[in-house]
N, CA and C atoms as an extended XYZ file, in Angstrom:
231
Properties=species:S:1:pos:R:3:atomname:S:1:resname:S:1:resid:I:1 pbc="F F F"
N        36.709     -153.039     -174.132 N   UNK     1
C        36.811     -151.924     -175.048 CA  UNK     1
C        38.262     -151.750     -175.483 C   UNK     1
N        38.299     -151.566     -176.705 N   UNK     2
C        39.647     -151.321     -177.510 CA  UNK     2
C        39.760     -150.104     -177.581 C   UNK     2
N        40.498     -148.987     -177.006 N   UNK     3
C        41.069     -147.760     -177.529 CA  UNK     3
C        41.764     -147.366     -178.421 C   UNK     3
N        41.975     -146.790     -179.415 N   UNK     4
C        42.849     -145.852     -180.407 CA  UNK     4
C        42.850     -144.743     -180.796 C   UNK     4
N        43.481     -144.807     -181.750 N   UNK     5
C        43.144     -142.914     -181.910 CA  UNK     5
C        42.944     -142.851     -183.714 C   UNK     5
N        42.238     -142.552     -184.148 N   UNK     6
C        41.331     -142.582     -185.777 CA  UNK     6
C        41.248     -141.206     -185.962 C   UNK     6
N        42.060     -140.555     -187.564 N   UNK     7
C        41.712     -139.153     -187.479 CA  UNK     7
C        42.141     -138.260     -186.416 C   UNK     7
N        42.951     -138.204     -185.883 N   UNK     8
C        43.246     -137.750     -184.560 CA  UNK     8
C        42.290     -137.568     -183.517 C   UNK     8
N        41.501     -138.224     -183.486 N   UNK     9
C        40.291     -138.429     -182.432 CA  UNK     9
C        40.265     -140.129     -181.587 C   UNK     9
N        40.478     -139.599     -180.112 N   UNK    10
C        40.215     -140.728     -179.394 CA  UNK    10
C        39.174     -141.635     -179.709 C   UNK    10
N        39.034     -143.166     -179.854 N   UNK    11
C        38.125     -143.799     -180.075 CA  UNK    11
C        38.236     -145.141     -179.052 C   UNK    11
N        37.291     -145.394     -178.043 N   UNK    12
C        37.211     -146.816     -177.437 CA  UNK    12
C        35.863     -147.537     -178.206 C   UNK    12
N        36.052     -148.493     -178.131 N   UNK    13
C        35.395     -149.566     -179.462 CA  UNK    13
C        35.047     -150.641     -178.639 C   UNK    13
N        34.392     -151.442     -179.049 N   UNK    14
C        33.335     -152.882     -178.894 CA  UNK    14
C        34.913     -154.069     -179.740 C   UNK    14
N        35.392     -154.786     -178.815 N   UNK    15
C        36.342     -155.698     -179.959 CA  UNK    15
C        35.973     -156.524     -180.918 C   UNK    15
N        34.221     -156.735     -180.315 N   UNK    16
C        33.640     -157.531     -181.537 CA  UNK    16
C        33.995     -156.746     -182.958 C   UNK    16
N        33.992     -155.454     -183.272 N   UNK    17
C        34.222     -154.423     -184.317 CA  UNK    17
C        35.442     -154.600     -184.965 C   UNK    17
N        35.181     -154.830     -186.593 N   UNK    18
C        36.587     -154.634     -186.990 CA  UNK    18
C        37.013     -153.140     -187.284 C   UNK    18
N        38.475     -153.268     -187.248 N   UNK    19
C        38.532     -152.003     -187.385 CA  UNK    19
C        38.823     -151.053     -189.076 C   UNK    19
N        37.924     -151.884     -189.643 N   UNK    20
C        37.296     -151.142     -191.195 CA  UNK    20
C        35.955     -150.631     -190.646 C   UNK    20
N        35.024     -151.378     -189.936 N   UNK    21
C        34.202     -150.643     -189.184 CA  UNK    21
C        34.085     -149.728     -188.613 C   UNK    21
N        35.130     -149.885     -187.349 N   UNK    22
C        35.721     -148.489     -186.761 CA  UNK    22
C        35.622     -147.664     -187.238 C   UNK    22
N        36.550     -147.409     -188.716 N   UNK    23
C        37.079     -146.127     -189.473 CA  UNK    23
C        35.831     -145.974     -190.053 C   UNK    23
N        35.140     -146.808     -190.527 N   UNK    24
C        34.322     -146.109     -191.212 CA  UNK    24
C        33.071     -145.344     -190.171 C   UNK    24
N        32.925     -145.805     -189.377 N   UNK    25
C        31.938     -145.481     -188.329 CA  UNK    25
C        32.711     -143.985     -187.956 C   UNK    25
N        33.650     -143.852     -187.569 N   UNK    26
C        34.312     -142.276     -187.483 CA  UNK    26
C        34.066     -141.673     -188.427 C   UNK    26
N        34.564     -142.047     -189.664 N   UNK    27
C        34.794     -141.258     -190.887 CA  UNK    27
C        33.435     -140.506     -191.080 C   UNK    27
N        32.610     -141.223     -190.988 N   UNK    28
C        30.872     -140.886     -191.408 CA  UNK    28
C        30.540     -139.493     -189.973 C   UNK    28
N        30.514     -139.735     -188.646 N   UNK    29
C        30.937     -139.092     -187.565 CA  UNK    29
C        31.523     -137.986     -187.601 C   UNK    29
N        32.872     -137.742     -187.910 N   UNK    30
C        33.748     -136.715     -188.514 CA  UNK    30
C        32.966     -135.966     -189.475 C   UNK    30
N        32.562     -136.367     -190.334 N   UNK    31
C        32.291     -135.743     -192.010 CA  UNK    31
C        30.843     -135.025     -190.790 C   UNK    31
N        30.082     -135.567     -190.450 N   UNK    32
C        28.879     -135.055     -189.855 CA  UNK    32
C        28.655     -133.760     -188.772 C   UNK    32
N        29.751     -133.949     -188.481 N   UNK    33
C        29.889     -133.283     -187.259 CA  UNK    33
C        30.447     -131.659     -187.836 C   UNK    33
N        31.617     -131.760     -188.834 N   UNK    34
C        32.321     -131.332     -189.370 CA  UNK    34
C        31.039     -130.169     -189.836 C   UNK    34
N        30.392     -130.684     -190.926 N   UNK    35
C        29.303     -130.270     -191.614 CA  UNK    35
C        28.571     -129.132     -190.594 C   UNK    35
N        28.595     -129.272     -189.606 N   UNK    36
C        27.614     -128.947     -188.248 CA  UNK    36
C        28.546     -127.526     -187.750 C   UNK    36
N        29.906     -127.575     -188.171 N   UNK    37
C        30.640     -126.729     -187.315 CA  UNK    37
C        30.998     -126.984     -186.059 C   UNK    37
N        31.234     -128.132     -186.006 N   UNK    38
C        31.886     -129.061     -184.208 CA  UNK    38
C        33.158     -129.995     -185.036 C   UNK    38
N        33.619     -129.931     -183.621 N   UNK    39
C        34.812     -131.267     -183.565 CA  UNK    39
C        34.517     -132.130     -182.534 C   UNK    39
N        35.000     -133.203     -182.800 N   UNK    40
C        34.995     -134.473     -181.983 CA  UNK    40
C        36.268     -134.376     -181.081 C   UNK    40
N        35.883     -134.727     -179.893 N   UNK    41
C        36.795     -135.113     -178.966 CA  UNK    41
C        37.268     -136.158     -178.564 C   UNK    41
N        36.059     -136.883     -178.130 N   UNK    42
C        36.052     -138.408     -178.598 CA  UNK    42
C        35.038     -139.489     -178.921 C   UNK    42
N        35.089     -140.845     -179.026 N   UNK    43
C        33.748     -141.489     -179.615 CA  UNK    43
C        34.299     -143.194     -178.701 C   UNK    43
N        32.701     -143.866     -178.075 N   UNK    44
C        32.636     -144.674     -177.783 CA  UNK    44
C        31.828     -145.348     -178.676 C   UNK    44
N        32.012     -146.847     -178.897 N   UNK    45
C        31.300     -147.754     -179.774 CA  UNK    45
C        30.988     -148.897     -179.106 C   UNK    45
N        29.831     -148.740     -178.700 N   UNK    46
C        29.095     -150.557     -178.247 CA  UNK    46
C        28.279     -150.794     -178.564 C   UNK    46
N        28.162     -152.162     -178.347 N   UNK    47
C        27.411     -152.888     -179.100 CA  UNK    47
C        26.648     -153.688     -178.466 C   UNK    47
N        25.401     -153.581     -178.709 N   UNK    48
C        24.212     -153.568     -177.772 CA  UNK    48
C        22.793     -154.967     -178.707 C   UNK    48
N        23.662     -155.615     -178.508 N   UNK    49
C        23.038     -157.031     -178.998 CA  UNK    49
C        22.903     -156.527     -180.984 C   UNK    49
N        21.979     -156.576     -181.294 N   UNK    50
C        21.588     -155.983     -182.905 CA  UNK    50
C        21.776     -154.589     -183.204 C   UNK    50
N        22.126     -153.561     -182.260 N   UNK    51
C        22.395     -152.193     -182.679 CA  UNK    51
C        23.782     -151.459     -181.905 C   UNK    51
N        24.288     -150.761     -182.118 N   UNK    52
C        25.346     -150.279     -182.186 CA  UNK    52
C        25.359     -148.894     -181.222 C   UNK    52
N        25.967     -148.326     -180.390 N   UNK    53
C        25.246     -147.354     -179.612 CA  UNK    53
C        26.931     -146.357     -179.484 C   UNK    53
N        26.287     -145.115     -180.415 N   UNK    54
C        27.768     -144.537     -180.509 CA  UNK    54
C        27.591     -143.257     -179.746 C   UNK    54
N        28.524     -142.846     -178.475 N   UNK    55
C        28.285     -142.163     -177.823 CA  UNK    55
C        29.575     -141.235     -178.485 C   UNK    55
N        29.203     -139.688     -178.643 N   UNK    56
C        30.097     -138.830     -179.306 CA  UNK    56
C        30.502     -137.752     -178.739 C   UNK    56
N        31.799     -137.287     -178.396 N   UNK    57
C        31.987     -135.951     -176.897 CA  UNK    57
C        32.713     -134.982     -177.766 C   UNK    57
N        32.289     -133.696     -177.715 N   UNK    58
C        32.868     -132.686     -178.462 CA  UNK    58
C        33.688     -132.165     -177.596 C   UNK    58
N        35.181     -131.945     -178.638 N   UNK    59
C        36.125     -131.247     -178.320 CA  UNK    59
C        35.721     -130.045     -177.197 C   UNK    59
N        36.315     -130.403     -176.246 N   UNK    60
C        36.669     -128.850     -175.762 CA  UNK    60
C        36.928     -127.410     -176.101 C   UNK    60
N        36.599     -126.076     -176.225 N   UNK    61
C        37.087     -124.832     -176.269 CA  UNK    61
C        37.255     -124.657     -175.162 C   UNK    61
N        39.109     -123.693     -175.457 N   UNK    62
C        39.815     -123.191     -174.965 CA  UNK    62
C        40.010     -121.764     -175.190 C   UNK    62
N        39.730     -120.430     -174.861 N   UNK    63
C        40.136     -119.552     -175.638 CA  UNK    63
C        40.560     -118.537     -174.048 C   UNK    63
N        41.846     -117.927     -174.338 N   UNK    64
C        42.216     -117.176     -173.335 CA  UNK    64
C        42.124     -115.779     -174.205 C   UNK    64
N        41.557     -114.627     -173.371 N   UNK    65
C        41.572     -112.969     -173.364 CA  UNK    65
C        41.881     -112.951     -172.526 C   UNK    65
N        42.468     -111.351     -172.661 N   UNK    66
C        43.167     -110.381     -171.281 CA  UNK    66
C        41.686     -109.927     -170.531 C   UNK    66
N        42.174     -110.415     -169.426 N   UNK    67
C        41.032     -109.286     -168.351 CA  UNK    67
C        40.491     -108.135     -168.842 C   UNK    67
N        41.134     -107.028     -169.620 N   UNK    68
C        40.830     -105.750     -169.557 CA  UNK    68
C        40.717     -105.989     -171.702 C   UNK    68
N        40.389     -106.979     -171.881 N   UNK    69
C        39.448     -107.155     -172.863 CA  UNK    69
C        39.357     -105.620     -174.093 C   UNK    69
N        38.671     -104.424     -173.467 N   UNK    70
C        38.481     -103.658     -174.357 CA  UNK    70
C        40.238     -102.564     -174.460 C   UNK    70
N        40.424     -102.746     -173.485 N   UNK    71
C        41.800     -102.298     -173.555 CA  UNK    71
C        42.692     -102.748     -174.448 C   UNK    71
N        42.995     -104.107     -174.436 N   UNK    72
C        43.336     -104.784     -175.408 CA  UNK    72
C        43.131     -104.286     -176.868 C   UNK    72
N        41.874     -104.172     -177.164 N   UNK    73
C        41.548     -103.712     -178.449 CA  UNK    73
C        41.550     -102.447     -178.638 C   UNK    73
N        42.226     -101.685     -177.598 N   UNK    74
C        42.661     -100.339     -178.114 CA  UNK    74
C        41.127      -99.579     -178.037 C   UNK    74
N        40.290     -100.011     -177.259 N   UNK    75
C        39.286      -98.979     -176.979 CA  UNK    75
C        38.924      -98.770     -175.368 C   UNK    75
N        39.854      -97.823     -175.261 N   UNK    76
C        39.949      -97.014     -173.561 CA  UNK    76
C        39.019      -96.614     -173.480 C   UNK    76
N        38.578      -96.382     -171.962 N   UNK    77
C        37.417      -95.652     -171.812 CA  UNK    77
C        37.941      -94.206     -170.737 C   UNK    77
């Protein structure tokens, strides 16, 4: 497996794959995902005799709040 990074998204790849393939195999991926309201985190590409088997991992969320949450927003109790 070949690793890079396409679009700012990690990609490990099949080396049989060129990498116009690659991009385009992301690009299509990206645009799809995008559409959906997700991001990609990262994408594996193998290749599985006559078909292609693209495994796809969504970005992580991260989101930090304060403990005291409604406080924060200025509604004390």
């Amino acid at each position: 497996m070949n690793t890079t990074i396409i679009q700012g998204i990690s990609v490990a790849a099949d080396p049989s794959l060129s990498q116009e393939q690659i991009s385009q195999l992301v690009s299509e991926l990206k645009h799809t995902w995008t559409w959906e309201g997700r991001q990609i985190g990262r994408v594996e590409i193998i290749c599985a005799g006559q078909m292609l088997n693209l495994l796809t991992y969504e970005k992580p969320v991260f989101k930090r709040i304060p403990l005291n949450y409604n406080e924060a927003k200025g509604e004390n109790k």
